[in-house]
KEROZA-404868 format. One record per residue (C-alpha): residue in one letter; x, y, z. Coordinates in steps of 0.1 Angstrom, whole numbers, plus 5000, padded with zeros to 4 digits. Each point is the difference from the previous one (the first is absolute). Example, Ala and Ser with C-alpha at 12.3 -4.5 7.8 and 13.67 -1.06 7.14 Angstrom:
2
["a",[5123,4955,5078]];
["s",[5014,5034,4993]];
//
This chain:
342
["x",[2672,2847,2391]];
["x",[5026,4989,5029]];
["x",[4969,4993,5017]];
["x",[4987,4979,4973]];
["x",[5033,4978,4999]];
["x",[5005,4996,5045]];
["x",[4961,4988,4997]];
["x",[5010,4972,4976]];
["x",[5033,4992,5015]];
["x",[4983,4997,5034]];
["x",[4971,4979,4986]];
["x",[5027,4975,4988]];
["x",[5019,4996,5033]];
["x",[4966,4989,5015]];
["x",[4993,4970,4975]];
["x",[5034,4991,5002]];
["x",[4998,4992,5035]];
["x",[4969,4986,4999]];
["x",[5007,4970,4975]];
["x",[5005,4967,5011]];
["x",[5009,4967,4987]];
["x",[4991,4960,5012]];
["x",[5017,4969,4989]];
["x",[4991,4966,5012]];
["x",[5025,4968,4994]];
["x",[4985,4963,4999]];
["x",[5022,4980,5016]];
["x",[5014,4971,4974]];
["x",[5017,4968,5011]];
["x",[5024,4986,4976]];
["x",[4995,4964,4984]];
["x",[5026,4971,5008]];
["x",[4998,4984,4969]];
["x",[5028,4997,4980]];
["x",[4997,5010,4960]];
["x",[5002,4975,4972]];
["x",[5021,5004,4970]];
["x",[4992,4980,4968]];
["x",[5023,4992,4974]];
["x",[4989,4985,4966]];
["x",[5033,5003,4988]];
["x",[5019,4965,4986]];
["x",[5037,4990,5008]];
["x",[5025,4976,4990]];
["x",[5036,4996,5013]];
["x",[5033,5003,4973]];
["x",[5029,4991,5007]];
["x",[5032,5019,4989]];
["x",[5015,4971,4977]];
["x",[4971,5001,4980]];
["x",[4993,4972,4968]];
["x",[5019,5018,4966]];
["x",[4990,4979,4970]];
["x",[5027,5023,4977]];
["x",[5025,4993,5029]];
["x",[4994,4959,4999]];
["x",[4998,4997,4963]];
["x",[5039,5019,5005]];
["x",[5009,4975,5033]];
["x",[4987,4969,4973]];
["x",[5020,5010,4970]];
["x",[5032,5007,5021]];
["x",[5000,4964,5013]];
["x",[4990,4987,4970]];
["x",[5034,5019,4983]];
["x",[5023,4989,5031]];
["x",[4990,4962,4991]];
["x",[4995,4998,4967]];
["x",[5032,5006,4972]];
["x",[4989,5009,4964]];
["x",[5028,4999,4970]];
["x",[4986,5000,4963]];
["x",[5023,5008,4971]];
["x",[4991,5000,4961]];
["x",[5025,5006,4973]];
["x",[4995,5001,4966]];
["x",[5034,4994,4978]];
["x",[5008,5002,4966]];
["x",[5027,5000,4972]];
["x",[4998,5009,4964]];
["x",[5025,4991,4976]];
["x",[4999,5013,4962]];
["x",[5027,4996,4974]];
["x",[4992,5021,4963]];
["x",[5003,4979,4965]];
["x",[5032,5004,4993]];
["x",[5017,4993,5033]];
["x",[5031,4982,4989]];
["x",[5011,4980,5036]];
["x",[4977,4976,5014]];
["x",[4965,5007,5014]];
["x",[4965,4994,5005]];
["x",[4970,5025,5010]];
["x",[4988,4985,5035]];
["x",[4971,5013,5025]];
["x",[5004,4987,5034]];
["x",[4969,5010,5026]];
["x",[5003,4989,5040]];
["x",[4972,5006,5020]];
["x",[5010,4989,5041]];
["x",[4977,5003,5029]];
["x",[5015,4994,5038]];
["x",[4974,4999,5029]];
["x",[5008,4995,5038]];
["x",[4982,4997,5030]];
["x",[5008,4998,5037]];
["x",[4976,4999,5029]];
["x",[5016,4998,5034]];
["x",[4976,4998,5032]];
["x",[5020,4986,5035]];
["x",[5020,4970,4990]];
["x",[4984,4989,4967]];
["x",[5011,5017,4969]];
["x",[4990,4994,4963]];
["x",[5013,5004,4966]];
["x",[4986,5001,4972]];
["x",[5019,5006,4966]];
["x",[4989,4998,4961]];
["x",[5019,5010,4970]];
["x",[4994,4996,4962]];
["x",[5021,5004,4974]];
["x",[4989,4999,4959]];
["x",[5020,5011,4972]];
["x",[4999,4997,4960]];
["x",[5026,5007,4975]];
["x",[4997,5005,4962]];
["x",[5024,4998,4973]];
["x",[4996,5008,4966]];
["x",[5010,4961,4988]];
["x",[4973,4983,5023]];
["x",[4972,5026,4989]];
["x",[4982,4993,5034]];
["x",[5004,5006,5036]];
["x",[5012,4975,5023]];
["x",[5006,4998,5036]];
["x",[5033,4999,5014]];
["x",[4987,5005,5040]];
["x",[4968,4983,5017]];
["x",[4995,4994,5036]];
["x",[4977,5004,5029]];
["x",[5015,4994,5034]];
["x",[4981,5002,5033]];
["x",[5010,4991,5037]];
["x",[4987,5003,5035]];
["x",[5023,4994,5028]];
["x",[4978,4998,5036]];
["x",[5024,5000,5027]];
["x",[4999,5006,5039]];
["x",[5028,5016,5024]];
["x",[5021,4972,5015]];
["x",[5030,5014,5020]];
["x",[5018,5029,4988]];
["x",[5004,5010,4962]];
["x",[4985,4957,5000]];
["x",[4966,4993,4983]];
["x",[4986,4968,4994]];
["x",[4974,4996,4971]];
["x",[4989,4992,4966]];
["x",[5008,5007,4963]];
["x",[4985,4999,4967]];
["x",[5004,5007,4971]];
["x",[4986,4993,4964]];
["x",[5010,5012,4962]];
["x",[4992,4996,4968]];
["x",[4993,5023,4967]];
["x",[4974,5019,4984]];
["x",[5001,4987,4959]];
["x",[5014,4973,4983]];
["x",[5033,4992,4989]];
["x",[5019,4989,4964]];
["x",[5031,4987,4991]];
["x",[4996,5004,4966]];
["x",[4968,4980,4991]];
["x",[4996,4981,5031]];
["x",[4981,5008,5029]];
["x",[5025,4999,5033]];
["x",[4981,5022,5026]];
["x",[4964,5013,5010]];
["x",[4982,5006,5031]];
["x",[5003,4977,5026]];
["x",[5029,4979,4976]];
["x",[5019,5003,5020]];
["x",[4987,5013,5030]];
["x",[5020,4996,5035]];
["x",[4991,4994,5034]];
["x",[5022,5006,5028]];
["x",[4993,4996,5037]];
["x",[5016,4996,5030]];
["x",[4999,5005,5042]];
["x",[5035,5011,5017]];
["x",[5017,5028,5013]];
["x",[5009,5037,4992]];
["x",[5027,5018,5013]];
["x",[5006,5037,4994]];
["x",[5031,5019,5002]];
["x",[5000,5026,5021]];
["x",[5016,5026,4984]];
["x",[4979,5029,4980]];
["x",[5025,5006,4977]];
["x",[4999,4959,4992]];
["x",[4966,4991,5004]];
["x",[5005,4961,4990]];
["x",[4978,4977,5005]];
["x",[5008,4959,4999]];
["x",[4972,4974,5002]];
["x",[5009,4963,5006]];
["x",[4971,4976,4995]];
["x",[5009,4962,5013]];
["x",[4964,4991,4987]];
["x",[4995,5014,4963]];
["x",[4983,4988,4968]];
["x",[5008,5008,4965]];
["x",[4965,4995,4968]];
["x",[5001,4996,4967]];
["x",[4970,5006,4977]];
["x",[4995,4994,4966]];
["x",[4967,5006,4994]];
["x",[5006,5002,4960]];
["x",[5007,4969,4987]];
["x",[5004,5017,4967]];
["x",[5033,5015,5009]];
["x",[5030,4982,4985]];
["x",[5023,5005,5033]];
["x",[4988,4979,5034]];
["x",[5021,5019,5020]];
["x",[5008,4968,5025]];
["x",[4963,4993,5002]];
["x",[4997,4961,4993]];
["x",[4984,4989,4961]];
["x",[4964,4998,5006]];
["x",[4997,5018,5033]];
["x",[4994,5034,5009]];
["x",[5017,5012,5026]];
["x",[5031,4987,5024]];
["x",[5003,5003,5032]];
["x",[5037,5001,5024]];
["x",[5005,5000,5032]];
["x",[5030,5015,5016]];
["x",[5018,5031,5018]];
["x",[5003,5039,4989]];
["x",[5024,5032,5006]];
["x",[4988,5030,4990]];
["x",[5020,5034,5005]];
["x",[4977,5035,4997]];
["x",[5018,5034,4995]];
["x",[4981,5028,4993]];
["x",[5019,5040,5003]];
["x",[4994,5037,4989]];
["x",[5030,5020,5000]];
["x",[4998,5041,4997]];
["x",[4975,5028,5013]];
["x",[4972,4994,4973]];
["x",[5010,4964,4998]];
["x",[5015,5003,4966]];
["x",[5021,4966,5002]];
["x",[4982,4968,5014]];
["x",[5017,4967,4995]];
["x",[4977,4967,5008]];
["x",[5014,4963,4997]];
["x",[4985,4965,5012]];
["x",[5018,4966,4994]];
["x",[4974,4972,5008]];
["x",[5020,4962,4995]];
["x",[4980,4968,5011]];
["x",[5021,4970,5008]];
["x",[4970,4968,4998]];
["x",[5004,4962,5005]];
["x",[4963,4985,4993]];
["x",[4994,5002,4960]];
["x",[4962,5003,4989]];
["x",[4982,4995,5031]];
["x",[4966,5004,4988]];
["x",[5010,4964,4981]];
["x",[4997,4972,5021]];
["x",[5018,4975,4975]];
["x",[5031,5015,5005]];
["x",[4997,5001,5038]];
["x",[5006,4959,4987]];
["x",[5035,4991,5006]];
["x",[5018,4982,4979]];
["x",[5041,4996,4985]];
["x",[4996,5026,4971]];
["x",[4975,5022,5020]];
["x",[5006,5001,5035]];
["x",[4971,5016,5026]];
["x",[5022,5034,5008]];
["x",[5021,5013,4970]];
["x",[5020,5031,4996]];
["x",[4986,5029,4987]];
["x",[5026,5024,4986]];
["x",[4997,5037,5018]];
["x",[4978,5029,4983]];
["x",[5020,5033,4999]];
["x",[4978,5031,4995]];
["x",[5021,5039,5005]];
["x",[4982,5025,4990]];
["x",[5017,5039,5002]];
["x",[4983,5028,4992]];
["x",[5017,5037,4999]];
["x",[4974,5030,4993]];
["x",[5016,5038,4995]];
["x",[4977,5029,5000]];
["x",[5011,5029,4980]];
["x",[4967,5017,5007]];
["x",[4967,4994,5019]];
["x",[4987,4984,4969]];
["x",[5027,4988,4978]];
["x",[5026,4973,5012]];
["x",[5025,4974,4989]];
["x",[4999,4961,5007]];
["x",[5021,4975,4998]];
["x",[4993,4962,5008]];
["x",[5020,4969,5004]];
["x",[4990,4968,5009]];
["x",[5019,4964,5003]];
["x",[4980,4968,5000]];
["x",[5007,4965,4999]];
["x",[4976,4973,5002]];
["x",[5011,4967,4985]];
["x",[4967,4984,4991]];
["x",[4995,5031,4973]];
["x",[5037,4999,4989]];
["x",[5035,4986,5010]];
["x",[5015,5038,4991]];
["x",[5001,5033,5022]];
["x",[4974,5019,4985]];
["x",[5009,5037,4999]];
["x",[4971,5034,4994]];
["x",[5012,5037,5000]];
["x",[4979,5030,4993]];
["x",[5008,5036,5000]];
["x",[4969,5024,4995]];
["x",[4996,5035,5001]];
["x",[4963,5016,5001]];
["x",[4971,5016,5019]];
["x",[4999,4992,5042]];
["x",[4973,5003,5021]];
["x",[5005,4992,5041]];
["x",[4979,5002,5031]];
["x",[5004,4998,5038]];
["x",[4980,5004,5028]];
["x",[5031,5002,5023]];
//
């Protein structure tokens, strides 16, 4: 058997050294060209402050708040007064409704600044020996004032302004009052100075150049109110003052005291009318026109966010409606509602 295994073992060594192996290499020689890369891919350039339509809409209403000043007020007054049967002092059941509505706008861009006001003011009353309501307040004022920065706290500029009331008017069974009878017209070009003090913000216009209307539109209406028999309106020419004061006192604003005293001073009666421009002994070209005095104070107290206090005054004189000082007080209490953009 050993002999069996030294025969194989010796047969292997022989093939072993017998094997061979050939390899053969082809010579290569490398190309020069370089490779080309395609790229199907599209591209745009951003930049880093890109277009925000959330964030202009937000740059547009923040300049539109810096220029523009929004102040609407409503109130709603009212009193009730009731007395029983047999009440022995003197008294009469009375229902007295005040509705009042004060709107003001500012826009202010550079040197030119605008404003625009409107207020309205109805009120009725009942008593129990008239059987019917009547109205003891009616008016519709609005105003714009355009003006443009001058020198310092000086504008130079125009004002306007125009009233008259909602409903007509009685004085017992005559008809003194309805829309557009009377209805004013005032307008004038001068100069506003304000004071520069934020705890005094007063405000004084002078107007070398001003014009005071009349209308009578009506001519049912027993009172012409200066307005010549026949015609319908009067014109005057002349000068105005006007004084503006306008303040909030208190964290939540619960005090706010507002007063203006407009007074025109004219010299040329009804110039519209060019017969009395014709001078003669009883009616000379320029007459004297006897000053219009028009103070109006306002006082508002808010005992809540909803419920406040008013009390108005106003003094006016105008001596083509009556020789006398005519005098109107009101004192309100009722339902608020304010708003303000700033």
């Amino acid at each position: 058997m050993k002999r069996f295994f030294l025969f194989v073992a010796a047969a292997t060594m022989t093939l072993a050294t017998e094997a061979t192996a050939q390899i053969s290499v082809d010579e290569v020689t490398p190309t020069t060209a370089k490779p080309e890369f395609g790229n199907d891919m599209k591209t745009s350039e951003v930049e880093s402050d890109f277009y925000s339509e959330a964030k202009h809409r937000a740059e547009r209403l923040a300049i539109r708040k810096e220029r523009n000043l929004v102040d609407f007020s409503a109130n709603l007054h009212g009193s009730l007064t009731a007395f029983s049967k047999y009440w022995k002092a003197s008294g009469e059941n009375t229902i007295t409704i005040l509705a009042n509505i004060n709107f003001l706008h500012t826009y202010k861009k550079g040197k030119f600044t605008i404003n625009n006001t409107a207020t309205a003011k109805l009120g009725y009353n009942r008593t129990k020996s008239n059987g019917g309501w009547f109205k003891n307040v009616d008016e519709i004022a609005l105003s714009t004032a355009p003006q443009w920065d001058m020198v310092k706290n000086w504008t130079y500029g125009a004002n306007v302004k125009f009233r008259t009331q909602f409903a007509r008017g009685y004085n017992g069974d005559n008809l003194v009052s309805s829309i557009m009878s009377p209805g004013y017209l005032d307008a004038s070009v001068g100069f506003t100075y304000t004071l520069p003090l934020e705890k005094f913000p007063l405000k004084i216009n002078l107007a070398p150049l001003a014009m005071s209307a009349t209308y009578l539109s009506n001519q049912m209406v027993t009172e012409r109110y200066g307005v010549p028999e026949g015609d319908k309106s009067k014109y005057e020419g002349g000068f105005s003052v006007q004084l503006d004061f306008d303040r909030t006192w208190g964290k939540n604003g619960w005090l706010r005291y507002r007063t203006t005293a407009y007074s025109f001073y004219g010299w040329i009666t009804d110039i519209s009318s060019n017969k009395n421009f014709v001078a003669s002994e009883t009616k000379p070209k320029y007459e004297h026109v006897v000053p219009t005095l028009r103070w109006e104070n306002t006082f508002d107290i808010k005992a809540t966010k909803y419920f406040s206090t008013q009390l108005y005054f106003q003094l006016y004189y105008n001596r083509a409606e009556s020789s006398h000082l005519q005098v109107q007080s009101m004192l309100s209490v009722g339902l608020t509602y304010t708003f303000k953009n700033k």
